[in-house]
C-alpha positions in Angstrom: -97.4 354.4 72.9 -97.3 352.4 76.0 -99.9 353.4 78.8 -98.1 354.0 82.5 -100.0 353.3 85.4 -99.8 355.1 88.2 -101.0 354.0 91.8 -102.7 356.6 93.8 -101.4 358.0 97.2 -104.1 356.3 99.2 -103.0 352.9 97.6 -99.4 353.2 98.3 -100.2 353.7 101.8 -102.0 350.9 101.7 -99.8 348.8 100.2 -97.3 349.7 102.4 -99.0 349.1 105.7 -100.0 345.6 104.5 -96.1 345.2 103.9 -95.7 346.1 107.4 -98.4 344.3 108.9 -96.8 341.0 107.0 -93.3 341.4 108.6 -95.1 342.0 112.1 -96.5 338.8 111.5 -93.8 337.0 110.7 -91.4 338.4 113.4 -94.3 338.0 115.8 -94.6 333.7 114.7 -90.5 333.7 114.7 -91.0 334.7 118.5 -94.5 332.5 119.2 -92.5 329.3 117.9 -88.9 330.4 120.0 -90.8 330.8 123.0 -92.7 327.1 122.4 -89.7 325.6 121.4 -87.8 327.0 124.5 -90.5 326.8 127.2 -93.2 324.3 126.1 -91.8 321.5 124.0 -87.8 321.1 122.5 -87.0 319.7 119.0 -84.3 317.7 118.4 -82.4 315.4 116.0 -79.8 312.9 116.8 -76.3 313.4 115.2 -75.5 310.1 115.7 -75.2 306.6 116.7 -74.1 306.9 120.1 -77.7 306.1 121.7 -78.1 303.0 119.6 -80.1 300.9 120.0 -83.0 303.1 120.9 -81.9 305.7 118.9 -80.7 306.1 115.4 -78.4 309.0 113.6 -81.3 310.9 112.0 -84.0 310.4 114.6 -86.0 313.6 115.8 -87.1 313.4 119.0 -89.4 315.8 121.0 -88.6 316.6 125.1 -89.9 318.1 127.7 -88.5 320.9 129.2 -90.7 320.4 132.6 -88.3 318.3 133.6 -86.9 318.4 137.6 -84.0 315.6 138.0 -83.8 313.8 141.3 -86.6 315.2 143.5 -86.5 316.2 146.8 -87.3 312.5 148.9 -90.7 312.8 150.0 -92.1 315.4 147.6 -94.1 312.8 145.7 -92.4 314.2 142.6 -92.0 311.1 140.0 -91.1 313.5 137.1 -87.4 312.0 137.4 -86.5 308.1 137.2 -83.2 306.7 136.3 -82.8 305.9 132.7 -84.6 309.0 131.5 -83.3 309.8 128.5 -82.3 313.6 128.5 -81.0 317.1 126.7 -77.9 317.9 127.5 -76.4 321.3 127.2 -72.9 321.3 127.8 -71.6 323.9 129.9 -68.9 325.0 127.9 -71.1 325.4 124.8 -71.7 329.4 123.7 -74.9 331.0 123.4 -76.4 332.7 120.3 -77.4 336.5 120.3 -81.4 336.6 120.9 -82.1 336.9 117.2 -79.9 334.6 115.9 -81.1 332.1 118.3 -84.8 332.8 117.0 -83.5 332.4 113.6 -81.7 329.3 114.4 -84.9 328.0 115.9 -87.2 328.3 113.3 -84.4 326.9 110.2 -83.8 323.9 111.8 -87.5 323.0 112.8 -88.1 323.4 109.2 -85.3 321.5 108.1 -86.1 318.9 110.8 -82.9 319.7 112.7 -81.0 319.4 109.3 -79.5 322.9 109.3 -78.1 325.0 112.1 -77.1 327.6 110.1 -75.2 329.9 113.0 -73.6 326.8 114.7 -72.3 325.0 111.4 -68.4 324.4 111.9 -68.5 324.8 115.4 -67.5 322.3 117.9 -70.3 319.4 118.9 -69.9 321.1 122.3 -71.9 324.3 120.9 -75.3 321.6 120.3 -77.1 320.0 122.6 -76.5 316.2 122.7 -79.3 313.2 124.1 -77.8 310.9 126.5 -79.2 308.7 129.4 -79.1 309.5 132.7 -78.0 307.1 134.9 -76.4 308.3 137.7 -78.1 310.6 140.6 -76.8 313.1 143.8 -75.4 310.5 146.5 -75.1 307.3 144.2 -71.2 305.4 144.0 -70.3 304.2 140.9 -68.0 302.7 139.3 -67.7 300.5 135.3 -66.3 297.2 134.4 -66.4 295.6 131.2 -68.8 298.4 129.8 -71.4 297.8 132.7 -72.0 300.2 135.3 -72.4 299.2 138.9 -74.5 301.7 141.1 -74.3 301.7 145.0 -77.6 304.4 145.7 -77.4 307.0 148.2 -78.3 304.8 152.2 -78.0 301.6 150.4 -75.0 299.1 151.2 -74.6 297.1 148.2 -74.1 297.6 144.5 -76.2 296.6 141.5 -75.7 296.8 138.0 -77.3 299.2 135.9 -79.9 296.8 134.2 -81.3 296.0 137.8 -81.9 299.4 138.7 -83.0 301.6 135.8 -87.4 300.4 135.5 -88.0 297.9 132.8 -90.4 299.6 130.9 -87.5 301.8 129.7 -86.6 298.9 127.6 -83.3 299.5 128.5 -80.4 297.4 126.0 -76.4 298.7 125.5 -74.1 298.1 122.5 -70.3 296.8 124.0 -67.5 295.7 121.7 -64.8 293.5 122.6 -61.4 295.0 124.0 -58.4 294.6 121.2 -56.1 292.0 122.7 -53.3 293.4 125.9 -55.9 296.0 126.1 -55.8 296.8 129.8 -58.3 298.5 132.3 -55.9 301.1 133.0 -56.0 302.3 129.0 -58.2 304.9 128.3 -61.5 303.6 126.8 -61.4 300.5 127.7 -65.1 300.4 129.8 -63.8 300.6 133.0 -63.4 303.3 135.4 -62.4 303.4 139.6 -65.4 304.1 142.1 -67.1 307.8 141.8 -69.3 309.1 144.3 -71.9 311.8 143.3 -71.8 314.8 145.1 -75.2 317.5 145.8 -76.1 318.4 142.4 -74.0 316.1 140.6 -75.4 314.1 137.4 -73.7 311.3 135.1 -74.6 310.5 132.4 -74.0 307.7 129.3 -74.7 307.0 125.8 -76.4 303.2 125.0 -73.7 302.9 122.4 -70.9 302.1 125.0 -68.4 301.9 122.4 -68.7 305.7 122.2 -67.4 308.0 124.8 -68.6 311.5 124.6 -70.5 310.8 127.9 -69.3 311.7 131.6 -67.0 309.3 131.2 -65.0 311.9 129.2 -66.9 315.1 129.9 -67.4 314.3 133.9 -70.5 314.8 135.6 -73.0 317.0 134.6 -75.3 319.3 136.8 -78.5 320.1 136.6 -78.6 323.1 135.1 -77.0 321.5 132.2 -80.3 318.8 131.8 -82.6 321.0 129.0 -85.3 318.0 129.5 -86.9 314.4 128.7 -86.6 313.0 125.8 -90.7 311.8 125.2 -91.4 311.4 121.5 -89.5 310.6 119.0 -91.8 312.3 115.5 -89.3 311.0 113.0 -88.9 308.8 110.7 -91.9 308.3 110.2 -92.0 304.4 110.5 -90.9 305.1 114.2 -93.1 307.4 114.9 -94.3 307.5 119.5 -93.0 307.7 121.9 -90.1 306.6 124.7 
């Protein structure tokens, strides 16, 4: 005849508060690395090729979320230069309940930004997006032929893009040739009329010029919509450092 065992009281209890302890821990590291990923560092991973060249579909970049665009003049603050490359956050996109949004967190870290398992089948509106930021409170703009032409706040004259944005950004864009009859006045085509910036107002672009969801489509952005600097990209591996 088979032999039960039996545990004793004492080493239920025991096991049981180990149990416990264990899911404390967990929930307590679930909050630790939300709280990082939120307030220290962001992780993300492109969805696609619209910041090509210096970006691939796939890449997973790191930002910082310290990140203060256009600085008061004279506050010494050089946290901000055109051509950062930034988070954006869409204001239309809908937030998570706190503990899906913890969830979310941690699955995609794991899963290097694979799996976003409360946002799947939403629209690209509900995810952050990297874009470049080229555009600052006070500047005139305005696009030909894919190029962007920037008049800064108290200057008189317009430059392109590539003048203005610092060179060790090692700043390139990707344009494609218009289809033939293809006017200005089409949508797409690389071209808009002259903007001006007002307080507070942001625009932004992908590298990829060919692609569009930018400011050209979305319109200017504020700041409150800019999560932070892209500074690191940590995968793949071959392009691992940073930006």
């Amino acid at each position: 005849m088979a032999k039960k065992w039996y545990k004793s009281y004492v080493s239920r209890k025991k096991e049981r508060k180990n149990i416990f302890l264990g899911v404390l821990l967990f929930l307590f590291l679930c909050m630790a690395f939300f709280l990082m990923h939120r307030f220290v560092i962001g992780m993300y991973r492109t969805e696609s090729s619209v910041m090509n060249p210096v970006l691939s579909a796939g890449d997973c970049v790191i930002s910082n979320p310290f990140y203060f665009p256009n600085p008061a003049p004279g506050s010494g603050d050089v946290n901000s230069k055109r051509g950062d490359i930034v988070v954006i956050n869409p204001s239309y996109s809908e937030s998570l309940p706190f503990p899906l949004n913890i969830a979310e967190t941690v699955v995609s870290f794991a899963s290097f930004q694979q799996f976003y398992p409360f946002r799947s089948g939403k629209s690209w509106g509900n995810k952050p997006v990297i874009r470049r930021i080229v555009g600052f409170p006070g500047d005139v703009l305005y696009m030909k032929d894919f190029i962007l032409y920037i008049k800064p706040a108290g200057q008189e004259h317009f430059l392109t893009e590539f003048e203005l944005i610092p060179h060790e950004k090692n700043y390139n864009i990707i344009t494609s040739p218009l289809p033939e009859n293809w006017s200005e006045n089409l949508p797409f085509s690389g071209s808009f009329k002259q903007l001006e910036l007002k307080e507070d107002e942001f625009f932004v672009l992908c590298d990829n010029r060919i692609a569009v969801n930018d400011s050209r489509t979305w319109g200017v952005v504020n700041s409150a919509d800019i999560n932070g600097k892209v500074v690191f990209r940590y995968w793949p591996l071959p392009d691992f450092g940073s930006l």
